[in-house]
C-alpha positions as CSV (number, residue, x, y, z in Angstrom):
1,X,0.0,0.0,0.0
2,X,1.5,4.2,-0.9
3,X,2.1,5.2,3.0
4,X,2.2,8.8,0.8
5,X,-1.3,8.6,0.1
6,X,-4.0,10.6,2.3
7,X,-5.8,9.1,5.0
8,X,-9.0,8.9,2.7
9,X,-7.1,7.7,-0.3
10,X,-5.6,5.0,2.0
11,X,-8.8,4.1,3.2
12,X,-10.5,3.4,-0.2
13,X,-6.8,1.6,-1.3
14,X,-7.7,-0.7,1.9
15,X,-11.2,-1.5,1.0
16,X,-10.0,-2.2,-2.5
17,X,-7.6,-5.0,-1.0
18,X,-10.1,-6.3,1.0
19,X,-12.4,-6.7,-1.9
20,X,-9.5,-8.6,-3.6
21,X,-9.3,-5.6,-6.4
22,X,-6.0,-5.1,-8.0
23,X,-6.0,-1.6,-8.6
24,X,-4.1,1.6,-7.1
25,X,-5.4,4.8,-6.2
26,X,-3.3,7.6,-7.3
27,X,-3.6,11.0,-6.3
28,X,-3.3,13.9,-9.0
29,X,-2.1,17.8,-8.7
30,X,-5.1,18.4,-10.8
31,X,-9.1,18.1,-9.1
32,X,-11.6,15.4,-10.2
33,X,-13.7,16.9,-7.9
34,X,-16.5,17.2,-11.3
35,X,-16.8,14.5,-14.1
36,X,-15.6,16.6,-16.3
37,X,-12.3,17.9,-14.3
38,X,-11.6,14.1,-13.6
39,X,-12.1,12.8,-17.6
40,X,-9.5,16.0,-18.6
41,X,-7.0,14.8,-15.1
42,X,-6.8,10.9,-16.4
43,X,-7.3,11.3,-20.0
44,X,-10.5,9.5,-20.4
45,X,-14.3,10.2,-21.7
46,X,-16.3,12.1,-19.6
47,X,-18.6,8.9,-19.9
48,X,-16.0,7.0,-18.2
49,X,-15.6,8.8,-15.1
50,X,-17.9,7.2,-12.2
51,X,-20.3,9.5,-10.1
52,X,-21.4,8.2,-6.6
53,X,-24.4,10.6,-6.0
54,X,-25.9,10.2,-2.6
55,X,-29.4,10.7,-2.3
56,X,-32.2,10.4,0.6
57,X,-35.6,9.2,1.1
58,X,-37.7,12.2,1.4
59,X,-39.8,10.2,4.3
60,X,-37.0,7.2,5.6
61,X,-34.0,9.5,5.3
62,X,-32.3,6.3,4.6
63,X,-29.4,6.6,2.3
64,X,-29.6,6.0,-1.4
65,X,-26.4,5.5,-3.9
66,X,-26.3,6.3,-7.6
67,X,-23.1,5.5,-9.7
68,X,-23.4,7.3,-13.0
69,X,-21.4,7.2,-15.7
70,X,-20.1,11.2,-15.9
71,X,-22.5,12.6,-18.0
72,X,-25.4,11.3,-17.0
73,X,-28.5,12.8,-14.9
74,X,-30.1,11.0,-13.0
75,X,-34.2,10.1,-13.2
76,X,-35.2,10.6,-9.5
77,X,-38.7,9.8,-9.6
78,X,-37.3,6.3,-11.7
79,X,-35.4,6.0,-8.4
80,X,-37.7,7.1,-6.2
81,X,-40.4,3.9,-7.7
82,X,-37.7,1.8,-6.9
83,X,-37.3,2.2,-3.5
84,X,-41.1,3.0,-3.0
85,X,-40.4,6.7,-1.7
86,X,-39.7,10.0,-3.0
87,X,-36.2,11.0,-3.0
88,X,-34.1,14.2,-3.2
89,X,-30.4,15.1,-3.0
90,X,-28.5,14.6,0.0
91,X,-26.6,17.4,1.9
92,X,-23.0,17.5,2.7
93,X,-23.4,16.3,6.2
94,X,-25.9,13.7,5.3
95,X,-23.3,12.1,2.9
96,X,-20.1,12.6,4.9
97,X,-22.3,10.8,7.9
98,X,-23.3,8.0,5.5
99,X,-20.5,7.1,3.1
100,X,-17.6,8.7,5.3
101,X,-16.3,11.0,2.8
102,X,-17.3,14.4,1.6
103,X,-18.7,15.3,-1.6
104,X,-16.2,15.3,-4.7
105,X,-14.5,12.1,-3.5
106,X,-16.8,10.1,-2.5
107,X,-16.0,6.1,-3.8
108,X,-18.2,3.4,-5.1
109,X,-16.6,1.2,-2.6
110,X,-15.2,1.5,1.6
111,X,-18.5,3.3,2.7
112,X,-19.4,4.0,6.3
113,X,-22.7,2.2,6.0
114,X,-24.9,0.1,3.9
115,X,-26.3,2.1,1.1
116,X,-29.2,0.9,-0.8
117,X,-26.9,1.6,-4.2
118,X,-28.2,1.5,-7.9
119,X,-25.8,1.3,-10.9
120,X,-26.0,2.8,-14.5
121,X,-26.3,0.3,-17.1
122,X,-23.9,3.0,-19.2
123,X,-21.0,2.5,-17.3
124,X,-20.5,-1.0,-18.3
125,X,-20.0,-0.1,-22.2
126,X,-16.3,0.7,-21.0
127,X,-13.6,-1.4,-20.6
128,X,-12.1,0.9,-18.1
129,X,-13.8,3.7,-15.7
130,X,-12.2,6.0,-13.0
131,X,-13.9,6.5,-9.6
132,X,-13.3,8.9,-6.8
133,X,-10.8,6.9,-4.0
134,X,-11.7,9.2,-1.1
135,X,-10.8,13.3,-1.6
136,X,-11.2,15.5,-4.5
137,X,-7.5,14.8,-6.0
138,X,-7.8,10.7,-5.8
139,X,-9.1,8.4,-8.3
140,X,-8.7,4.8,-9.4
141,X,-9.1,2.8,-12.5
142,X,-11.2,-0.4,-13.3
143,X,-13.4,-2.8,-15.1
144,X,-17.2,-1.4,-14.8
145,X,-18.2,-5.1,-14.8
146,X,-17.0,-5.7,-11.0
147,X,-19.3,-2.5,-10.2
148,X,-22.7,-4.8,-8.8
149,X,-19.8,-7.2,-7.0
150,X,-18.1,-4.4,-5.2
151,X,-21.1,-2.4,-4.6
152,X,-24.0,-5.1,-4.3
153,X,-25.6,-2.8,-6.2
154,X,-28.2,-3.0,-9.3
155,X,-27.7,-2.2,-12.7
156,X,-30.5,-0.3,-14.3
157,X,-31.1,2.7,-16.5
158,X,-30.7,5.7,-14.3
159,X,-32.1,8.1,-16.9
């Protein structure tokens, strides 16, 4: 494991292990705090660049994951069927409290809690995607197709 890595990049790194992933974060000068910022950093299609949106129930307040390929918006009420509630878009403490990182580097994988977590079906047209590892500057590379095994989540159409 990079001891120079931050203590959030180090923690996603970890999780990545445990999961059996062979992949390495990297931290860059440049931000890939925004899809696009992040497809210009690597080099990569803004399609390839993995968002993990938080949302929450409007009446549960339970926790609700979206990873979207980069350009993508998401269809909240198609989401909100799914989980048989309303939802809306999480605040900054809501997802720091939930997934243990703040918004802008928030991973697919190494969450603070289980998070009811959806996939986009687009994501897995790439042999390769990037996803935040933990801060705004941290990122790692992958197959698309281990996205439901590491998350346990579903693959749908988000829009």
């Amino acid at each position: 494991m990079n001891e120079e890595l931050s203590a959030s990049a180090r923690k996603v790194q970890q999780a990545l292990d445990a999961l059996e992933m062979h992949v390495s974060v990297v931290e860059l000068p440049d931000s890939t705090r925004t899809a696009k910022e992040a497809a210009q950093a690597v080099g990569c299609e803004v399609g390839q660049i993995v968002k993990s949106i938080v949302m929450m129930g409007n009446v549960s307040h339970r926790p609700v994951m979206v990873i979207a390929s980069g350009p993508n918006r998401i269809n909240e009420s198609k989401i909100g069927e799914l989980i048989g509630e309303p939802i809306q878009k999480a605040d900054a403490e809501f997802v720091r409290i939930h997934t243990g990182y703040a918004i802008g580097g928030v991973p697919p994988v190494g969450l603070a809690s289980q998070i009811i977590t959806f996939v986009d079906e687009d994501l897995l047209k790439f042999k390769t995607v990037w996803a935040a590892a933990g801060t705004p500057h941290a990122v790692f590379a992958f197959d698309p197709q281990e996205l439901p095994r590491l998350t346990g989540g579903n693959v749908i159409s988000i829009k």
